[in-house]
N, CA, C and O atoms as a GROMACS GRO file, in nm:
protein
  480
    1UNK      N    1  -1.887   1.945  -5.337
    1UNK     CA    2  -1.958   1.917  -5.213
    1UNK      C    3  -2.006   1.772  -5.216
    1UNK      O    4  -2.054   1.712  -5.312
    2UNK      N    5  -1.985   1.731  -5.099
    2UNK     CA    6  -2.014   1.552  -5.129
    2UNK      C    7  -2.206   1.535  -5.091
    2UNK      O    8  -2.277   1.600  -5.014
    3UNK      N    9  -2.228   1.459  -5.153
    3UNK     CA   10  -2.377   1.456  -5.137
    3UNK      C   11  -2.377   1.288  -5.058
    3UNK      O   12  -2.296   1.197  -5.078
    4UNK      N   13  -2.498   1.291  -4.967
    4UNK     CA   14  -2.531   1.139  -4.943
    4UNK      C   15  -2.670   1.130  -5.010
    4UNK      O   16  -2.754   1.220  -5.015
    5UNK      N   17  -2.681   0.972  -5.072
    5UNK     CA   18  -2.759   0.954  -5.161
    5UNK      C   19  -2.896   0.869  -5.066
    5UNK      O   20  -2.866   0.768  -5.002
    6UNK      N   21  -3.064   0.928  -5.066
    6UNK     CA   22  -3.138   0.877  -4.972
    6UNK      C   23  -3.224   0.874  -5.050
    6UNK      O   24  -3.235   0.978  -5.114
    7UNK      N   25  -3.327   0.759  -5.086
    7UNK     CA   26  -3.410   0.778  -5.112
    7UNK      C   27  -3.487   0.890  -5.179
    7UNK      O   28  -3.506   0.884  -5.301
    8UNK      N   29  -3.523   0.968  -5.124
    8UNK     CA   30  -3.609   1.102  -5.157
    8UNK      C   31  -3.530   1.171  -5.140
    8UNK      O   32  -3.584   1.273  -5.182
    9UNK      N   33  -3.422   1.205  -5.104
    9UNK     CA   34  -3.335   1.324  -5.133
    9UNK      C   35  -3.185   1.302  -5.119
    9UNK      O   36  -3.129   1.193  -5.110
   10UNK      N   37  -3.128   1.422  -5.118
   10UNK     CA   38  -3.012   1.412  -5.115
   10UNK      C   39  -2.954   1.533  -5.053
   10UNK      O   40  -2.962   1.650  -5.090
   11UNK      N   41  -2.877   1.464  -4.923
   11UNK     CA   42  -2.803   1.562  -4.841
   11UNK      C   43  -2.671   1.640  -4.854
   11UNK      O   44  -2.594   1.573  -4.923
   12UNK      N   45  -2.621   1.741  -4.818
   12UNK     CA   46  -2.532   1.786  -4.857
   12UNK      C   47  -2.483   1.771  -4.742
   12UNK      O   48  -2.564   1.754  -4.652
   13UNK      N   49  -2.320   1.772  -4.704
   13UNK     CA   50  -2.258   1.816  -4.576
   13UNK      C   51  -2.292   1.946  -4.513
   13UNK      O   52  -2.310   1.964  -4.393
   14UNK      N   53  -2.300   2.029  -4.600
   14UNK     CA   54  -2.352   2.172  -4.572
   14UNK      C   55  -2.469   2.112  -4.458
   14UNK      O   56  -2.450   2.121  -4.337
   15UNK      N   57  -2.585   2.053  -4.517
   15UNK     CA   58  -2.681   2.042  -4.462
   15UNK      C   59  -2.694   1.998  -4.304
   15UNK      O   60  -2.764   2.044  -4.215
   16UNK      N   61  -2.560   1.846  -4.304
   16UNK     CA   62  -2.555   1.805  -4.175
   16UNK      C   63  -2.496   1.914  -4.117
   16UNK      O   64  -2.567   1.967  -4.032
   17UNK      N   65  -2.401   1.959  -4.134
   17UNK     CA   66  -2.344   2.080  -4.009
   17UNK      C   67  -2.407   2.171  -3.979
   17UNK      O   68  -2.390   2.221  -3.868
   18UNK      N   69  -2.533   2.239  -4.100
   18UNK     CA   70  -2.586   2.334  -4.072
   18UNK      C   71  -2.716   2.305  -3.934
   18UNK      O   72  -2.751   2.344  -3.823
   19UNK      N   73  -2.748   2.211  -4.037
   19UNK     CA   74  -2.871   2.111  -3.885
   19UNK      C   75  -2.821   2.126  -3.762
   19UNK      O   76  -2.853   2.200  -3.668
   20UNK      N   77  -2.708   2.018  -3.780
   20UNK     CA   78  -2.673   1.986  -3.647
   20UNK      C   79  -2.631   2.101  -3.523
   20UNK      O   80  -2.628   2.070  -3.404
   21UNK      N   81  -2.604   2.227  -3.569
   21UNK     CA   82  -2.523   2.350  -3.480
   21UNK      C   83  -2.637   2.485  -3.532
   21UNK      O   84  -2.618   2.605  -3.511
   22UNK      N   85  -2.750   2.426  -3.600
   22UNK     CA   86  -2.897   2.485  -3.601
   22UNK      C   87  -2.761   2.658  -3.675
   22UNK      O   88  -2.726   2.763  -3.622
   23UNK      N   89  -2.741   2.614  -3.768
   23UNK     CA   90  -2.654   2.730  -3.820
   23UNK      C   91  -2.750   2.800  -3.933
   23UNK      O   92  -2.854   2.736  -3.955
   24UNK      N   93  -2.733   2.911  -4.003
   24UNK     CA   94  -2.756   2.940  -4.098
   24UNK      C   95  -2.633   3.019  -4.208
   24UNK      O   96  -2.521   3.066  -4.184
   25UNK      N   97  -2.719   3.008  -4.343
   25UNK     CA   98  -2.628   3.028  -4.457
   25UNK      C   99  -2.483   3.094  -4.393
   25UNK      O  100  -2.386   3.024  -4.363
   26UNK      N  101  -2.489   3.222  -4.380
   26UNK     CA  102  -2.412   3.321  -4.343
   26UNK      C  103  -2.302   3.224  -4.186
   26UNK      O  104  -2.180   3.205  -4.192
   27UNK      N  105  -2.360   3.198  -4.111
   27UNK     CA  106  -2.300   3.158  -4.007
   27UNK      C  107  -2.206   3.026  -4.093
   27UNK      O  108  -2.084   3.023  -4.099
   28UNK      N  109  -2.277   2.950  -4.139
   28UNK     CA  110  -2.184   2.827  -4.167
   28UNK      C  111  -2.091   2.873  -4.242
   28UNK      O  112  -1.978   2.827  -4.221
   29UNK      N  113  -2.113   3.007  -4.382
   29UNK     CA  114  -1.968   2.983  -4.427
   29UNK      C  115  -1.895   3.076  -4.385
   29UNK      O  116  -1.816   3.129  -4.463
   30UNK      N  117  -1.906   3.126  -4.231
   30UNK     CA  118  -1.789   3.188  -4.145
   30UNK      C  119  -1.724   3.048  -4.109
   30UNK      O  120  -1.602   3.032  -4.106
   31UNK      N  121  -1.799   2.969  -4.088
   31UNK     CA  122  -1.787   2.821  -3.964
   31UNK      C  123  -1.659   2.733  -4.025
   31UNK      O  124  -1.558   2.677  -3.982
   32UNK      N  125  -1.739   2.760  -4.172
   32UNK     CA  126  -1.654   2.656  -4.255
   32UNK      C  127  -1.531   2.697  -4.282
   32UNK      O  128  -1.432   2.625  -4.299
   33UNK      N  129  -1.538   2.857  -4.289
   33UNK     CA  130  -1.361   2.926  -4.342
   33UNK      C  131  -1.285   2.886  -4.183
   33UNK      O  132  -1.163   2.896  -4.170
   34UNK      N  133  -1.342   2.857  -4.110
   34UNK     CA  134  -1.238   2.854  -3.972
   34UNK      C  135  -1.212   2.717  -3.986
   34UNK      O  136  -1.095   2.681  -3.970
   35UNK      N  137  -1.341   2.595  -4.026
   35UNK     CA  138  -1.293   2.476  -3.978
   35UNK      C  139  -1.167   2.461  -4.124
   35UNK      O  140  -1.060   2.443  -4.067
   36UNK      N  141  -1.153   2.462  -4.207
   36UNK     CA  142  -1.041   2.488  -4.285
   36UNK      C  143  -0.922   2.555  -4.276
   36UNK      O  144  -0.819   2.524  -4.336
   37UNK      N  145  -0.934   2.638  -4.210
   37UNK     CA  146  -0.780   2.729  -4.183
   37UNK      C  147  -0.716   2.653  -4.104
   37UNK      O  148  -0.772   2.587  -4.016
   38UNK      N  149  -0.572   2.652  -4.129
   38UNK     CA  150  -0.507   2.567  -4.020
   38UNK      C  151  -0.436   2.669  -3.888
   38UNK      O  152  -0.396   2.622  -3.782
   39UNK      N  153  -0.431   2.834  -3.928
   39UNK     CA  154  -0.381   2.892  -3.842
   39UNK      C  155  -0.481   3.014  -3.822
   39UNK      O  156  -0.424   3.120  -3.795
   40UNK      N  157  -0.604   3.019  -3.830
   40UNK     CA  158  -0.688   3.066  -3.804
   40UNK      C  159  -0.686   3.208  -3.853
   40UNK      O  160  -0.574   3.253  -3.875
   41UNK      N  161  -0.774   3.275  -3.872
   41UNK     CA  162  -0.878   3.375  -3.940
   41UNK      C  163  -0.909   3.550  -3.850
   41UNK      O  164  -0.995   3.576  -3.766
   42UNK      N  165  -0.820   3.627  -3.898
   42UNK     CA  166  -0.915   3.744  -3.836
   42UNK      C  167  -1.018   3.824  -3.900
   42UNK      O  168  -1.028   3.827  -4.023
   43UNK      N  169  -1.113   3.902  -3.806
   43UNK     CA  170  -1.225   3.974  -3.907
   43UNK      C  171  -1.232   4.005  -4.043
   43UNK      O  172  -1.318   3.976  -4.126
   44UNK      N  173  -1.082   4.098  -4.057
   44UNK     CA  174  -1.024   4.137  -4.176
   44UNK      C  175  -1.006   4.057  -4.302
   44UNK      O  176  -1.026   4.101  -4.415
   45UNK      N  177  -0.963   3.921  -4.267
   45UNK     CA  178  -0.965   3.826  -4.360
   45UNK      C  179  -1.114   3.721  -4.402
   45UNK      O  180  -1.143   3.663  -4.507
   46UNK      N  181  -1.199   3.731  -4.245
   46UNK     CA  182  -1.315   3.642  -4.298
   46UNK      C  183  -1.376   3.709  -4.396
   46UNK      O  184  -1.411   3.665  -4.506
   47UNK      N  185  -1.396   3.874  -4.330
   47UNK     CA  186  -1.501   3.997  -4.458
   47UNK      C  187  -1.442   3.950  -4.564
   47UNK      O  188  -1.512   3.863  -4.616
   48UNK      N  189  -1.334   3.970  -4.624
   48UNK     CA  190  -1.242   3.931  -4.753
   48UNK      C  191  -1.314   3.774  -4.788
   48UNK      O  192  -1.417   3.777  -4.855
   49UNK      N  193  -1.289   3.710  -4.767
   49UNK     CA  194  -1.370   3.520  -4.786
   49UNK      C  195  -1.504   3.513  -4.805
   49UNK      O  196  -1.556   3.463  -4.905
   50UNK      N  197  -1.583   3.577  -4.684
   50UNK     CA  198  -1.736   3.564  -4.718
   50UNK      C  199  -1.763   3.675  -4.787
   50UNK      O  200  -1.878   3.673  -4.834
   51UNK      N  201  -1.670   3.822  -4.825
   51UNK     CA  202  -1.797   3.895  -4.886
   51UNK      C  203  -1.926   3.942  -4.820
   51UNK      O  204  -2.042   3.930  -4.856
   52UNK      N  205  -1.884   3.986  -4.735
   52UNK     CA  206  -1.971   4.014  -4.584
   52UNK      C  207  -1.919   4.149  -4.493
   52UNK      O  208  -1.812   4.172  -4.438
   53UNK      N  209  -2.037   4.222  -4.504
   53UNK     CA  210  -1.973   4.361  -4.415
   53UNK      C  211  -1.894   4.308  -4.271
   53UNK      O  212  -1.928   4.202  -4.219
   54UNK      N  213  -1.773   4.405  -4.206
   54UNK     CA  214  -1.727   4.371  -4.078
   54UNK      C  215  -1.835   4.326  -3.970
   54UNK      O  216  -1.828   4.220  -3.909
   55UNK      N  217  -1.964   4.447  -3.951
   55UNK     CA  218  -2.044   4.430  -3.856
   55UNK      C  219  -2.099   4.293  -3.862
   55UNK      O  220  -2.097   4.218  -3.764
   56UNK      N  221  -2.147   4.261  -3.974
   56UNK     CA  222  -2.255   4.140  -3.956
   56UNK      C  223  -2.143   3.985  -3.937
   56UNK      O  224  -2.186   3.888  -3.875
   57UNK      N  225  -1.989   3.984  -4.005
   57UNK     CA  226  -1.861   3.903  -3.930
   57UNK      C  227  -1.895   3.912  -3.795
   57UNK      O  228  -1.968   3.833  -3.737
   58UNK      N  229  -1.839   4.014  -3.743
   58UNK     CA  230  -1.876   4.040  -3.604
   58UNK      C  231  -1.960   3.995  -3.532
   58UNK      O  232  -1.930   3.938  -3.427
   59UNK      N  233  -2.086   4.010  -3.575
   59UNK     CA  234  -2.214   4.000  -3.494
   59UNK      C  235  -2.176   3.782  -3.541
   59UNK      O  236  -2.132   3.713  -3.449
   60UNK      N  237  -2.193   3.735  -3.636
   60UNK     CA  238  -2.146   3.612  -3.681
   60UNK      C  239  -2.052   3.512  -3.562
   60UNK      O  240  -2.077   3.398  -3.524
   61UNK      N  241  -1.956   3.590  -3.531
   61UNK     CA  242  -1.845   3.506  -3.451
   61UNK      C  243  -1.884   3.530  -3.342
   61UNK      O  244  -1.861   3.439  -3.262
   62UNK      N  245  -1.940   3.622  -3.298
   62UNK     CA  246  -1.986   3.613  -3.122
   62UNK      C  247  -2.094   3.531  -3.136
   62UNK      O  248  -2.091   3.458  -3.037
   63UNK      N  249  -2.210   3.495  -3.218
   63UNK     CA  250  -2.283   3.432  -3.206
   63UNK      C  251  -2.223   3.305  -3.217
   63UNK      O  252  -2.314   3.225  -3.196
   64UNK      N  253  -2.081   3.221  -3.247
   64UNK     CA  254  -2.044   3.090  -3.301
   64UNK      C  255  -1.987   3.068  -3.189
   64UNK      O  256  -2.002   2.956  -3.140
   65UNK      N  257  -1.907   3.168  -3.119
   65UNK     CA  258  -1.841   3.142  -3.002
   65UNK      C  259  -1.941   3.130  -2.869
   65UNK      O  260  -1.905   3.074  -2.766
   66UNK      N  261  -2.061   3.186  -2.886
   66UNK     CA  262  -2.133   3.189  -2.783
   66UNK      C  263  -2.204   2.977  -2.750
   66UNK      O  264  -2.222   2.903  -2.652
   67UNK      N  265  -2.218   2.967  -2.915
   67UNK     CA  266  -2.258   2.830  -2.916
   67UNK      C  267  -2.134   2.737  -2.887
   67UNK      O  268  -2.147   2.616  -2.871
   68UNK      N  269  -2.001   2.807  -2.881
   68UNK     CA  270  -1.851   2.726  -2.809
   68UNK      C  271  -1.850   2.658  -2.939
   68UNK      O  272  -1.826   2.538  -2.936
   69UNK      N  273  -1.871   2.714  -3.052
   69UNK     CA  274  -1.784   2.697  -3.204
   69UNK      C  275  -1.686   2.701  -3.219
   69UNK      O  276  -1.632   2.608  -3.279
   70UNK      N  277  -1.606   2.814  -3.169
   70UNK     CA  278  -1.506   2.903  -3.166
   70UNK      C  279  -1.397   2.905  -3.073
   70UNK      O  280  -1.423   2.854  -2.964
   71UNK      N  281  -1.308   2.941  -3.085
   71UNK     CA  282  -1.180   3.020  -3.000
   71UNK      C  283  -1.128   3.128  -3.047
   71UNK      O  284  -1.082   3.106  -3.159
   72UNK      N  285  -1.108   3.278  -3.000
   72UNK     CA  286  -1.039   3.342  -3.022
   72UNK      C  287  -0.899   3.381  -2.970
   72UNK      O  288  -0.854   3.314  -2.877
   73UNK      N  289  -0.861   3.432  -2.997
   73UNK     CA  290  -0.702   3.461  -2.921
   73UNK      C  291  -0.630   3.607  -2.997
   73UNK      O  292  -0.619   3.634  -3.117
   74UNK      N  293  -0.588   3.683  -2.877
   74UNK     CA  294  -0.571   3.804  -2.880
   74UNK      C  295  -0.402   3.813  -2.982
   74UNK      O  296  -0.310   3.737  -2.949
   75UNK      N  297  -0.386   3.904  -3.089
   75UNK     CA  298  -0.277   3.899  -3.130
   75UNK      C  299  -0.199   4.014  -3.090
   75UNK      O  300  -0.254   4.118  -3.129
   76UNK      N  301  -0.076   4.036  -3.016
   76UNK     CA  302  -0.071   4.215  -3.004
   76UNK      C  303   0.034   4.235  -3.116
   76UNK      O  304   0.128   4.164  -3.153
   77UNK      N  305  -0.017   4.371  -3.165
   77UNK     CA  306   0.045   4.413  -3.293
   77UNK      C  307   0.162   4.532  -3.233
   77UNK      O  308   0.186   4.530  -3.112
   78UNK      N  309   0.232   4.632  -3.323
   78UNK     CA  310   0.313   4.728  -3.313
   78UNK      C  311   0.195   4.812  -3.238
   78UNK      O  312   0.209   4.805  -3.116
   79UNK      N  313   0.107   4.872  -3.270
   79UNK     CA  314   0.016   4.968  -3.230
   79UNK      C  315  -0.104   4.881  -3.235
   79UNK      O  316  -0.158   4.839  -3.337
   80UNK      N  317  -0.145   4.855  -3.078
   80UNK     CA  318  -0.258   4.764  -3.053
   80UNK      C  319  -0.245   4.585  -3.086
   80UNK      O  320  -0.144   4.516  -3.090
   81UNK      N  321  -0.367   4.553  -3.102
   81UNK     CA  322  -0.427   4.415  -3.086
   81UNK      C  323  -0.533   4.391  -3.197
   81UNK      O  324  -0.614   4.477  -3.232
   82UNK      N  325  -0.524   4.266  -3.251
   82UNK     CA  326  -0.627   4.185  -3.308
   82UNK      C  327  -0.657   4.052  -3.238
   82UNK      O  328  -0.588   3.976  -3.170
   83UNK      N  329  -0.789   4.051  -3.279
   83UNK     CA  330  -0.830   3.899  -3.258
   83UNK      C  331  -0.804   3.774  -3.360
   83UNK      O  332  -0.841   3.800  -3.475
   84UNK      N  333  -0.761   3.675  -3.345
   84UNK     CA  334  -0.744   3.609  -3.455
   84UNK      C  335  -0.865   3.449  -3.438
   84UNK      O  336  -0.832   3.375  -3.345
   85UNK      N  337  -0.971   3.409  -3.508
   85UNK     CA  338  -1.018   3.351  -3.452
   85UNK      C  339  -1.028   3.190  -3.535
   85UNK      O  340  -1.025   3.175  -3.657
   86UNK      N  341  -1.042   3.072  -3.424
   86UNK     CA  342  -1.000   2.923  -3.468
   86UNK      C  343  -1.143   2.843  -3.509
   86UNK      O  344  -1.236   2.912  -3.551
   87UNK      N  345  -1.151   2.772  -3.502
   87UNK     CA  346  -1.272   2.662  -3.479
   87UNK      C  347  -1.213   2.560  -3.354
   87UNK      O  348  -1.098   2.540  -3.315
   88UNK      N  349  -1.305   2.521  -3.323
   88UNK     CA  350  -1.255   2.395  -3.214
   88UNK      C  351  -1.212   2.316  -3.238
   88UNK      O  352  -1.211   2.272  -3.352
   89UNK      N  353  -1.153   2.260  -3.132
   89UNK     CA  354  -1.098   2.084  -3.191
   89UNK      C  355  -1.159   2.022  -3.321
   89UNK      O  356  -1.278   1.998  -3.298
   90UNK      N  357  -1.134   1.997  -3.411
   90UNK     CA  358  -1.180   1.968  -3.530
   90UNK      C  359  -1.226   1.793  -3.537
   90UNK      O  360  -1.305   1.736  -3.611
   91UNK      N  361  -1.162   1.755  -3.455
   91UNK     CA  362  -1.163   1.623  -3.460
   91UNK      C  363  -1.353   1.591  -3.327
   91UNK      O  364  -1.458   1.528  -3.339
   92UNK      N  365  -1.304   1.663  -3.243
   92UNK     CA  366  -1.449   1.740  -3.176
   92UNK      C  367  -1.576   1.761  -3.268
   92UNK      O  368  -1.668   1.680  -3.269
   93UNK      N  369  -1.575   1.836  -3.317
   93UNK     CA  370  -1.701   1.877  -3.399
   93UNK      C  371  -1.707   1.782  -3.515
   93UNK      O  372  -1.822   1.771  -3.556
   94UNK      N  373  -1.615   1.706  -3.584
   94UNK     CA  374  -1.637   1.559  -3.641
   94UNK      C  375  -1.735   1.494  -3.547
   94UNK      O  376  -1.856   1.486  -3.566
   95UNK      N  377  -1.675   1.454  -3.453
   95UNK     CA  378  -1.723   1.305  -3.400
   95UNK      C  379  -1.849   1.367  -3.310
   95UNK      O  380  -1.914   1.297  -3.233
   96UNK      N  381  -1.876   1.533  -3.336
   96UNK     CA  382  -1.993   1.536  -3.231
   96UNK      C  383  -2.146   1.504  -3.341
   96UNK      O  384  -2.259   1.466  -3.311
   97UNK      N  385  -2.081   1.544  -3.484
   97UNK     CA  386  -2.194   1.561  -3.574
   97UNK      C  387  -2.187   1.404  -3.609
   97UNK      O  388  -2.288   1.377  -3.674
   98UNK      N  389  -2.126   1.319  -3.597
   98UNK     CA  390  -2.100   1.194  -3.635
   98UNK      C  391  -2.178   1.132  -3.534
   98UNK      O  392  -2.262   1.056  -3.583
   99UNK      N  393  -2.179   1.138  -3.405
   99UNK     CA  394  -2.297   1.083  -3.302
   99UNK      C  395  -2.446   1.142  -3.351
   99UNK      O  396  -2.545   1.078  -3.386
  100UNK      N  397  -2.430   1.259  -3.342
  100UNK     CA  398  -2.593   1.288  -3.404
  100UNK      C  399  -2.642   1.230  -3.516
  100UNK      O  400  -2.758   1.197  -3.538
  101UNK      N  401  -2.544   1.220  -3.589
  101UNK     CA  402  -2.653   1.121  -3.687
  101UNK      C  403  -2.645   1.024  -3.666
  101UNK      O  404  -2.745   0.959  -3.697
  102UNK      N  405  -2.544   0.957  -3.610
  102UNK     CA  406  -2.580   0.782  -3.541
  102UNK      C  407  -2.707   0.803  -3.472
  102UNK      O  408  -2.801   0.734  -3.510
  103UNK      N  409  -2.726   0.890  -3.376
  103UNK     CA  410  -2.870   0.888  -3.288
  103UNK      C  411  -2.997   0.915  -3.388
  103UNK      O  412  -3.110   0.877  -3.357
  104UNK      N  413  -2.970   0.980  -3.504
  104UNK     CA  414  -3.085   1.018  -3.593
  104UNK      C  415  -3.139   0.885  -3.641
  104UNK      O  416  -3.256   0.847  -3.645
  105UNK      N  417  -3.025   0.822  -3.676
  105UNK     CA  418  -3.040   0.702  -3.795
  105UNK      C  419  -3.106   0.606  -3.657
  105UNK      O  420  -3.225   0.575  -3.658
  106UNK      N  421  -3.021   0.568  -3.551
  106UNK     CA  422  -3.082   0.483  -3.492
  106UNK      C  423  -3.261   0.500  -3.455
  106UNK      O  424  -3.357   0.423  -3.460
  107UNK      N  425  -3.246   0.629  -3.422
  107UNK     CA  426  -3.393   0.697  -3.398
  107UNK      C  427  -3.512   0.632  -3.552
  107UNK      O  428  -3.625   0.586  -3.536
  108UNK      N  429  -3.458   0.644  -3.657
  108UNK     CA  430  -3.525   0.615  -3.766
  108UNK      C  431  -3.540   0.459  -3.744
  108UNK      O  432  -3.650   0.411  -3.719
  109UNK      N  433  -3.413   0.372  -3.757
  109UNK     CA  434  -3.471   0.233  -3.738
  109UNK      C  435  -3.555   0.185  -3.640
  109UNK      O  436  -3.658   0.127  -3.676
  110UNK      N  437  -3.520   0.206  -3.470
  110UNK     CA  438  -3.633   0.198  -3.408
  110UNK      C  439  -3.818   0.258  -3.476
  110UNK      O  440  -3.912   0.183  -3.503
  111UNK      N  441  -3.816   0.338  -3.481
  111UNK     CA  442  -3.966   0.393  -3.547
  111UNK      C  443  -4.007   0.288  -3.643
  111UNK      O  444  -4.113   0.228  -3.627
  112UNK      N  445  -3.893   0.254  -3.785
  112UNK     CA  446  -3.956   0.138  -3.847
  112UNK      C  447  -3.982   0.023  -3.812
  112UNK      O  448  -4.072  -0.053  -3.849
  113UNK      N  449  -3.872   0.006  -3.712
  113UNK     CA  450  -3.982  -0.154  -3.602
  113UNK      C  451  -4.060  -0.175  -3.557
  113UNK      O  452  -4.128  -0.277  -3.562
  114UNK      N  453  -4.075  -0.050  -3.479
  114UNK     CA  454  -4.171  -0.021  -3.416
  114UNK      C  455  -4.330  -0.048  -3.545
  114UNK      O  456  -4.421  -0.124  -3.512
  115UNK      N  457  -4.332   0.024  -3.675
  115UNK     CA  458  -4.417   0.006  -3.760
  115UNK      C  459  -4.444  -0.117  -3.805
  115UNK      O  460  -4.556  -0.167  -3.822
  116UNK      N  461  -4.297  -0.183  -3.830
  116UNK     CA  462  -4.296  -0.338  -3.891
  116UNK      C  463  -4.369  -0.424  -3.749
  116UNK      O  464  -4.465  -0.497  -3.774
  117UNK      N  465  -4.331  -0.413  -3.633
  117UNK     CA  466  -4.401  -0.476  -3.541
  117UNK      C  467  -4.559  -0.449  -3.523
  117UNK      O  468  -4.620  -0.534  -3.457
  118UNK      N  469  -4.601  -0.384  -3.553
  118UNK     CA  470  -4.749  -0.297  -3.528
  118UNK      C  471  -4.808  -0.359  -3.639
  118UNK      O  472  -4.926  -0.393  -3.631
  119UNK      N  473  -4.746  -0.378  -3.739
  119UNK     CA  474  -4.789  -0.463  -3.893
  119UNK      C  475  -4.855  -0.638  -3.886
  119UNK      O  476  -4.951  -0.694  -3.938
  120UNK      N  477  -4.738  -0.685  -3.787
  120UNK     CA  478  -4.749  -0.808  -3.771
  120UNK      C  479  -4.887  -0.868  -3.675
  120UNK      O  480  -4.901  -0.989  -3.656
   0.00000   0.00000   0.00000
């Protein structure tokens, strides 16, 4: 896991994605097995990855798709249908968490001018 090195601490990527899409443990590493798959993920296989009962998968991906995390898409089988489910544009959820912390960081330097000016 790549860490960024700050002063007083040290961030994980985990951390920015989890922040940024206000995720938790369980949700992100559904989030993360999708943003990795290149042909996407059904229930059957996330339970298998996270180690996670079907229901609470379940309850997981409607909550990711509700935040427009997600895409699903219907598979039809010999007898019936599955869902098979994606992450979004990947290049999307890069550059959306990549603005938020541009706005964080900028947010931080303004405040210290703001202090350094108040100093003077």
């Amino acid at each position: 896991m790549r860490k960024i090195d700050f002063t007083c601490k040290k961030v994980e990527l985990r951390d920015l994605v989890q922040c940024n899409y206000n995720l938790n443990d369980s949700e992100y590493d559904i989030f993360s097995q999708l943003m990795e798959s290149q042909r996407g993920l059904s229930v059957k296989e996330l339970v298998e990855k996270v180690d996670k009962d079907r229901t609470t998968v379940q309850k997981i991906l409607t909550k990711l798709l509700k935040r427009d995390l997600l895409m699903k898409r219907q598979m039809n089988l010999d007898r019936g249908f599955m869902f098979v489910y994606f992450s979004k544009n990947k290049n999307e959820i890069v550059s959306d968490i990549e603005r938020n912390v541009e706005n964080y960081f900028d947010n931080l330097k303004s405040s210290l001018n703001t202090w350094k000016n108040s100093l003077n």
